[in-house]
Each structure stands twice: as C-alpha cells, then as structure tokens.
C-alpha positions as CSV (number, residue, x, y, z in Angstrom):
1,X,15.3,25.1,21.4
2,X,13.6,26.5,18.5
3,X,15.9,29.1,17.9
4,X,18.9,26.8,18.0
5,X,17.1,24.3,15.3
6,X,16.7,27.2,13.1
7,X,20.5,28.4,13.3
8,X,21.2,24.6,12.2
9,X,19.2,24.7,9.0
10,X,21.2,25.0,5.7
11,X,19.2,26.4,2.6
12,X,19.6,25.1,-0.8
13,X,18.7,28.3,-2.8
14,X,18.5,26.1,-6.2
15,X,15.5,24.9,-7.7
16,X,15.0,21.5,-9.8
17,X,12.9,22.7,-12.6
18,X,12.1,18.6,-13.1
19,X,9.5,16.6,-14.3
20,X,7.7,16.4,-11.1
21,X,8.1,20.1,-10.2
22,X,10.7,23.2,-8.7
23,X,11.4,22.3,-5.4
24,X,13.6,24.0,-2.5
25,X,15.6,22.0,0.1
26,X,17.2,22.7,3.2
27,X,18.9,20.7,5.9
28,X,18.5,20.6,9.8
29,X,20.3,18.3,12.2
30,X,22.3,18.3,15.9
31,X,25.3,20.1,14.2
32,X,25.6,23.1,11.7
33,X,25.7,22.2,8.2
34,X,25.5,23.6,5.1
35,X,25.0,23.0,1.8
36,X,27.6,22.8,-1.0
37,X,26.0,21.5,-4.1
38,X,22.5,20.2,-5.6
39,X,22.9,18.6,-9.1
40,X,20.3,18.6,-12.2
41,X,20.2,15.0,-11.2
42,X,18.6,15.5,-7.9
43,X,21.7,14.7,-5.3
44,X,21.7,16.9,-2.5
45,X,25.7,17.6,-0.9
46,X,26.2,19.0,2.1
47,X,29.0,19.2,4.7
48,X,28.6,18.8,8.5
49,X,31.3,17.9,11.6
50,X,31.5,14.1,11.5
51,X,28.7,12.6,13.7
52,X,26.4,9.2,14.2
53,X,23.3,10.8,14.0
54,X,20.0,11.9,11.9
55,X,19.1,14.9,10.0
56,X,15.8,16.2,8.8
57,X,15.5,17.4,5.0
58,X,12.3,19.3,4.5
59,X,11.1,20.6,0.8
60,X,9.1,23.9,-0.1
61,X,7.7,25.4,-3.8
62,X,7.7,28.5,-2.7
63,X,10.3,30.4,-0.4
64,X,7.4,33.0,-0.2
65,X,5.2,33.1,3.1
66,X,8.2,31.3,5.0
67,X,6.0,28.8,6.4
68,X,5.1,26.3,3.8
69,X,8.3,23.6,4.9
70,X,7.4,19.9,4.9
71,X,9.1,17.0,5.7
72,X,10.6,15.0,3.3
73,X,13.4,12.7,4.0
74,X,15.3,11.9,7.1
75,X,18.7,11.3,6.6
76,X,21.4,8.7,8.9
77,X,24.9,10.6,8.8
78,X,27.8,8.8,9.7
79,X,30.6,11.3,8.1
80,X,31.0,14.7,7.4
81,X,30.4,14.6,3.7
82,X,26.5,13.3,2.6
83,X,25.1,13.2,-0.9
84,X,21.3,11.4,-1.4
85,X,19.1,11.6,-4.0
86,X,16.3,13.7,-3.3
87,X,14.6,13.6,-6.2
88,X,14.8,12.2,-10.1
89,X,14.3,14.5,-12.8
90,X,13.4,11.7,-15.0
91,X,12.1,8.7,-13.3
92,X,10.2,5.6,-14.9
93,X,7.2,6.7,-16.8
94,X,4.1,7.0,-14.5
95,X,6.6,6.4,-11.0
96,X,8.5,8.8,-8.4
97,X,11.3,8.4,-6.6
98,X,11.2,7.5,-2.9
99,X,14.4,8.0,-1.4
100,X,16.6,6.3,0.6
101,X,15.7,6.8,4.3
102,X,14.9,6.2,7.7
103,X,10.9,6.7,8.9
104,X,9.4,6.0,11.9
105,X,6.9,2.9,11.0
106,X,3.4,2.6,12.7
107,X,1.8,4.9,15.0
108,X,0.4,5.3,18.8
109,X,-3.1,6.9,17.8
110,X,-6.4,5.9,18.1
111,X,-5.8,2.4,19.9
112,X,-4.6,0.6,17.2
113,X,-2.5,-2.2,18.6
114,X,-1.5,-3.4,15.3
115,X,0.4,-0.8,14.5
116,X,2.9,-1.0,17.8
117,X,5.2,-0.7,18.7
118,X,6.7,2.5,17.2
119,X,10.0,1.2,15.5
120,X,13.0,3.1,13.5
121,X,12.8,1.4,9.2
122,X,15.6,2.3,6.9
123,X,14.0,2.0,3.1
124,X,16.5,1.6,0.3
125,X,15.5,4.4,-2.5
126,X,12.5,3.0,-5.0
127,X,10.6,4.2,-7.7
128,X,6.7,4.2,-7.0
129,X,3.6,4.3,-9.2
130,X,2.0,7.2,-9.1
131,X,-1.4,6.0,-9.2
132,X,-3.1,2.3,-8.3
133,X,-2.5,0.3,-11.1
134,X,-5.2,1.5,-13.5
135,X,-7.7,-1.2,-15.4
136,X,-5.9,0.6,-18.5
137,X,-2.9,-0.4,-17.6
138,X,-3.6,-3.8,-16.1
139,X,-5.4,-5.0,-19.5
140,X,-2.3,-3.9,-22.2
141,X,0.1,-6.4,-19.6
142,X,-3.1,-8.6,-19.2
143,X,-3.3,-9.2,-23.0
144,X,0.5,-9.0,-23.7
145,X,0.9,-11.9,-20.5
146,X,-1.6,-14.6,-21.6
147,X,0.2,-14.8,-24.9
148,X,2.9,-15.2,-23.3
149,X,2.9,-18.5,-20.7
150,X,1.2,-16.8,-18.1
151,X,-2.3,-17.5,-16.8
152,X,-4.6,-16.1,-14.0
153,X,-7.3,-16.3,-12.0
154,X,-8.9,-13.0,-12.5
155,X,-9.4,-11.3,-15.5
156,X,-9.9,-8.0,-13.4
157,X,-12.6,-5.6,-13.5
158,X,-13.1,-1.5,-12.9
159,X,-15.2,1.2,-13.0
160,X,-13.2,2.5,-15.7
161,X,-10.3,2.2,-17.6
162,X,-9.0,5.6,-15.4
163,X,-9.9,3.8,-12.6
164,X,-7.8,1.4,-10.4
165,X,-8.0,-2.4,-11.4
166,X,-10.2,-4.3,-9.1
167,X,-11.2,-8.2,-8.1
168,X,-7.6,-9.4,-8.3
169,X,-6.1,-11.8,-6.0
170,X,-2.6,-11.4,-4.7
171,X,-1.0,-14.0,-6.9
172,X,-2.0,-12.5,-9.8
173,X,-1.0,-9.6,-8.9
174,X,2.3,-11.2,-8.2
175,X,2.7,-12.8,-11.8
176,X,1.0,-9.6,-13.4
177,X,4.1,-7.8,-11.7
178,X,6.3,-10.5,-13.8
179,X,4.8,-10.0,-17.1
180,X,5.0,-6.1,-16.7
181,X,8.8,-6.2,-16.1
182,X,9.2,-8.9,-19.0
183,X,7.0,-6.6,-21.6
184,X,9.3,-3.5,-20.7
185,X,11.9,-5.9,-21.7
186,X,13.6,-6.2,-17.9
187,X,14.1,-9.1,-15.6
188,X,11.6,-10.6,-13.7
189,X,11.4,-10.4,-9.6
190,X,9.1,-13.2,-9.0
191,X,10.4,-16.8,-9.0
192,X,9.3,-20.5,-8.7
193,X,12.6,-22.1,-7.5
194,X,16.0,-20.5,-4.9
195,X,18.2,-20.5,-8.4
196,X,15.9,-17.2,-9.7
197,X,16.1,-19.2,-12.9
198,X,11.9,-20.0,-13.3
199,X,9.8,-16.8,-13.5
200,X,6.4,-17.2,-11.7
201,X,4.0,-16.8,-14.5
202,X,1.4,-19.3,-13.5
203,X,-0.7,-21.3,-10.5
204,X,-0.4,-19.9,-6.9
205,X,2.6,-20.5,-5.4
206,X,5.0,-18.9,-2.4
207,X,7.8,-17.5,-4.8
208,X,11.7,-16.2,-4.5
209,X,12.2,-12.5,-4.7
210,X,15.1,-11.1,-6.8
211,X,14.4,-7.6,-5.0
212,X,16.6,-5.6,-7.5
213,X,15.2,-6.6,-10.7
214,X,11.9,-5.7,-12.2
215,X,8.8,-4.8,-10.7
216,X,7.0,-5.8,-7.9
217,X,4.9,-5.4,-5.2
218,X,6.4,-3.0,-2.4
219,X,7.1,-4.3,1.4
220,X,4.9,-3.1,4.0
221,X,7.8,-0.9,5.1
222,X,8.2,0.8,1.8
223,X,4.5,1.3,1.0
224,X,4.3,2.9,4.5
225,X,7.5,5.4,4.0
226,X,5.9,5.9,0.2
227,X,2.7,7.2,1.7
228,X,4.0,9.3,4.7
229,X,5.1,11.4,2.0
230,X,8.2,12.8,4.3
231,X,5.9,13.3,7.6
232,X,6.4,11.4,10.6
233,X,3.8,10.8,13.2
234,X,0.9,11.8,11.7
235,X,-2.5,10.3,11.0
236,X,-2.2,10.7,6.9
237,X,0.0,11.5,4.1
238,X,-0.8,15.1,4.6
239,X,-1.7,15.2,8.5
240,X,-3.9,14.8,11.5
241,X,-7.2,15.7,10.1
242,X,-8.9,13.9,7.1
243,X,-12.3,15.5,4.8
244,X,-13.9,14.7,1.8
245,X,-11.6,16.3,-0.4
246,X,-9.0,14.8,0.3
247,X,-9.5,11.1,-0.3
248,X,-12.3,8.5,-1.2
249,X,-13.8,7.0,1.9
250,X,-17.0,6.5,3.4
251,X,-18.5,5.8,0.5
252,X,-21.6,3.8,0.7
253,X,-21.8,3.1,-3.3
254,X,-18.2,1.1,-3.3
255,X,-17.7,2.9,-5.9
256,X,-13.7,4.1,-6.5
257,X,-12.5,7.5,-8.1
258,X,-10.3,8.3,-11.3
259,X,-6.3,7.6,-10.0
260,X,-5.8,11.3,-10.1
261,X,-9.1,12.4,-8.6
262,X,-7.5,13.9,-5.7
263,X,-4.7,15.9,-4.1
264,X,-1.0,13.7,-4.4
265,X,1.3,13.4,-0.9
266,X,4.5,14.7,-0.4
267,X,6.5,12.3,-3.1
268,X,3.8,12.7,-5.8
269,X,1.5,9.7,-4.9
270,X,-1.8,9.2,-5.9
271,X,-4.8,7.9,-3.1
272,X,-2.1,6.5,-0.7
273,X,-5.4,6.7,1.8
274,X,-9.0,5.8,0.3
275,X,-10.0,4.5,-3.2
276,X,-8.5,0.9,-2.5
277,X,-7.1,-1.2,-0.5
278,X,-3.4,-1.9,-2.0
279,X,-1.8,-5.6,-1.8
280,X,2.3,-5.3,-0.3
281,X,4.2,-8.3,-0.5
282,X,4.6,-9.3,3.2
283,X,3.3,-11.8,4.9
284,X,1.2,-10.3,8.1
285,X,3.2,-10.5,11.4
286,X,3.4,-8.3,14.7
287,X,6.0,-5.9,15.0
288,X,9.2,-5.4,16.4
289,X,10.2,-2.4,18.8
290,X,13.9,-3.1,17.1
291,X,15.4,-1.0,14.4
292,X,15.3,-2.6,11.2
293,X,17.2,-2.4,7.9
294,X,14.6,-3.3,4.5
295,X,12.6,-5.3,6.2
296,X,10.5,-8.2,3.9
297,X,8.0,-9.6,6.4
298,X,8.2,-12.8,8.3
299,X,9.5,-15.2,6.0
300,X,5.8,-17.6,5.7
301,X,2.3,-16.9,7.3
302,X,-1.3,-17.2,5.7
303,X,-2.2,-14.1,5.2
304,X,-0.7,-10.9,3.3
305,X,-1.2,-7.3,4.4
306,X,-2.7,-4.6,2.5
307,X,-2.8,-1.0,3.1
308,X,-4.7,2.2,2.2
309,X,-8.3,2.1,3.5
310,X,-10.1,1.9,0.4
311,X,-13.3,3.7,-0.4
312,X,-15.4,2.0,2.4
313,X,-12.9,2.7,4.7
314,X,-13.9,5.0,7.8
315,X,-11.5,7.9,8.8
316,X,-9.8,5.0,11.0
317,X,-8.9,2.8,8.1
318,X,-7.5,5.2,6.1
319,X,-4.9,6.4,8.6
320,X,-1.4,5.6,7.2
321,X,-0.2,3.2,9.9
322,X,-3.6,1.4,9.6
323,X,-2.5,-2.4,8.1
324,X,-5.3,-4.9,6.7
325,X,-4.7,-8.5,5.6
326,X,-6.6,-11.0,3.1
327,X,-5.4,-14.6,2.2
328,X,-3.6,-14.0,-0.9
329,X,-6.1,-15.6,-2.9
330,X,-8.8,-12.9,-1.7
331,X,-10.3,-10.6,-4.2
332,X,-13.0,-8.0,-3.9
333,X,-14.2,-4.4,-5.2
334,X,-11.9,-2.3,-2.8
335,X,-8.6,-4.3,-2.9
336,X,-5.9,-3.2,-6.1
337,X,-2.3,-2.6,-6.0
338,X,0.9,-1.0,-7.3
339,X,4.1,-1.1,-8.0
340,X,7.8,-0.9,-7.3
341,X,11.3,-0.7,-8.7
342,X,14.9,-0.8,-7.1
343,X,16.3,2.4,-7.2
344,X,19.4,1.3,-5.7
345,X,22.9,1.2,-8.1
C-alpha cells in the first residue's frame, strides 16, 4: 500500500519565494494526478480522472533529506480539474492564509469526551493573525475605538506591549473586533439588529454576524483547522509529543511569553497551544458525528468556548482538540484572542 501511495504523488518542482517563505507541494490521492501549474499567486492546478473523493497536499522547504513532508491541506475533488489556494504571497499585514479545506475536528486521545465524536469540517479559506492579539496592538484600536462610539468593560492589561492582551471579556473582544475593521477602513462583522445595519460598539449583547466582512473572532472549527497546521490526528500543531520548547505551559508564575517566543505551526501561527487561552465565537455545544459544512456553533447557549491551553495549562490542556468555555463576560490573566478575515471571493 505504501508503494502505490507513493506512485500517486504529483511533485510541484516550483518554489513560492513569498512573504512567508519557499515552499514545495505535491499531491497524493486514490487516482494518479499530476500537476500542471502553480501561480506567483499561490494556486496550485493539477489534473486527475474525475472522482468524489479527497486528496492529501503535503508541503516541504527543502526537497533535500526526502523525508521532511508535512501535511498541509486536504483537498474534496469532485472533477478532474482542481485549483486552491495554497498559500498568499501577500496576505493582510501580521495574518496567513488558511486555506479552504476539509480536517478532521476533535480527537479520540487521552479520554477527552468533549472532543467526540471524530467528525469530517470543511473550513472556507481565512486569513489568521499570526500571533495573539498583542497589548500593542489592542491599545492603538483601544484608543482609536473610545473616540469613536465605542465603550468597554476592560481596558486590558499585559506583561508587555509584545505580549498578548490580557483580562478581556468576550464582548469586548467582540466590539474590539468592530473597531479594528472600521479603523482599517472596512466593514464591520458584528451587529446589534438582523438588518447588519447597527454595528456592535457598545454594552453586551448577543450580536448578528456578517461572516464576510471585517474582522472577527474565528469559529471553533476554523481556530481548530488554523492550529492543526495541515496534520490530522495528532495531539498538537506539530505532533504527539509536547516539551518546553515548544510552547508556554506549566507555568507556575502565570506569566505569558513574547507572541513570537516560540516555534510557529504549519500555516505560520504563533502559540496555537500555551501562552493563552484564545476566545472563538461559538457558543459551547456537544458535537456531531455528522459531516459539516462552516459550522458557527449552536445558535444560543451561556457559555463561549476558548481554545489553546494557556500558560497554566498542563500537557492535556494544550492538546489541539482540547476546548474550554467561560461565560462571555469572563476575564482573567490566561484568556486573549485573535483574529480572522474571509478569504473567500
């Protein structure tokens, strides 16, 4: 079997010399494929016999060694011609592209019921934040915001200004999501009536989503697909096994890290496990063994998840399935946040 996976792999011998860095692709699946073109703007083509089924891209630096192939991206193919973005040479400042995809969402390790059953996500492409939103970047919207018709709860509060934002409950997080996208001059997500006419920007209320517009808080689904990285089944963003330098955890001073303090996973992100607890926008509910399609979370509930471990987390915590949840007016020392945009058309 592992000689006949092999014949099906097609090899993209072209590099992306990108902003995030030269990558190589290639392309395995049930049928032979093989691939035609890869554009400076990070679409992958390749050709296959027509067929209803998945394919596996996987991404290396190096062709050197022959054994340093990750996975990156699985791919549903219904035709025989298939061309997804793989990357974006030029993505919003300080974000990556997460491409469009199917993952395999929770996991069957360690007992964690929570996280059953096992269940098949597609995830619209998004971009990410790199890094947790950073007391830096949290105080220029903070500033800009309260000049602007918006009010909070929390002013917020760090270690320093390199160092993700802290104390902030979910609803400001929420409205802080509003004033970011109206500062950068694009539409806000977050709204206080069905028209998507009133932008959230004050009090703490339950609000409508305009999913394509400006930035927001990610789903569960597509914080869980963003931290994977491109692996499937495994404890963490980079695998099984978890140390010291690889993450911020265990840390009996509750004290967090620099955003870039450690290694990033396989779409560029920064502590996806340890350092803090992230707020997503869903409302915490059990799963479904169902395939799903962008999933939002049940549509109320009365407390919202967040995901990541944090730096008091134990080795359990910080696996990538693990799922926490806070009522949304919670705040503490290990809970922060980031930030998405649609990538979509």
């Amino acid at each position: 079997m592992k000689t006949i996976a092999r014949l099906l792999f097609a090899l993209a011998i072209l590099t992306s010399a990108s902003a995030q860095e030269a990558r190589f692709f290639r392309v395995s699946g049930p049928v032979a494929s093989a691939i035609t073109s890869f554009s400076a703007q990070g679409f992958l083509t390749w050709t296959n016999a027509p067929t209803n089924a998945t394919f596996l891209i996987q991404t290396a630096t190096s062709l050197s060694g022959g054994g340093n192939w990750m996975d990156y991206l699985q791919i549903p193919a219904t035709n025989g011609v298939n061309t997804p973005r793989v990357l974006d040479p030029n993505p919003p400042a300080g974000m990556r592209l997460i491409p469009a995809g199917t993952f395999t969402m929770g996991d069957n390790l360690d007992g964690d019921v929570t996280a059953l059953p096992w269940h098949t996500v597609y995830v619209p492409a998004i971009y990410m934040d790199r890094y947790d939103v950073t007391k830096a970047l949290w105080d220029s919207v903070y500033s800009w915001a309260i000049t602007h018709g918006y009010s909070f709860d929390n002013v917020g509060m760090a270690n320093g200004l390199d160092h993700p934002v802290q104390m902030v409950s979910w609803y400001d997080c929420v409205k802080w999501c509003n004033a970011r996208s109206e500062l950068a001059g694009k539409p806000p997500a977050y709204y206080t009536d069905a028209g998507l006419s009133v932008p959230y920007r004050s009090g703490q209320v339950a609000p409508q989503v305009n999913w394509n517009a400006g930035y927001r808080l990610p789903t569960e689904a597509e914080w869980e697909k963003a931290a994977r990285g491109g692996l499937n089944g495994q404890r963490y963003p980079w695998g099984n096994s978890i140390n010291e330098t690889q993450a911020n955890y265990n840390n009996p001073d509750e004290t967090t890290t620099p955003v870039n303090s450690y290694p990033p996973n396989g779409y560029g992100l920064y502590d996806m496990s340890g350092n803090m607890w992230q707020w997503c926008w869903d409302w915490y509910g059990s799963y479904d063994s169902a395939p799903q399609t962008d999933p939002h979370g049940p549509a109320t509930g009365t407390r919202k998840v967040n995901r990541g471990g944090g730096m008091v987390g134990t080795e359990y915590d910080l696996r990538t399935a693990d799922r926490d949840t806070d009522l949304p007016t919670f705040r503490d020392n290990y809970v922060g946040f980031r930030c998405v945009l649609s990538a979509e058309p």
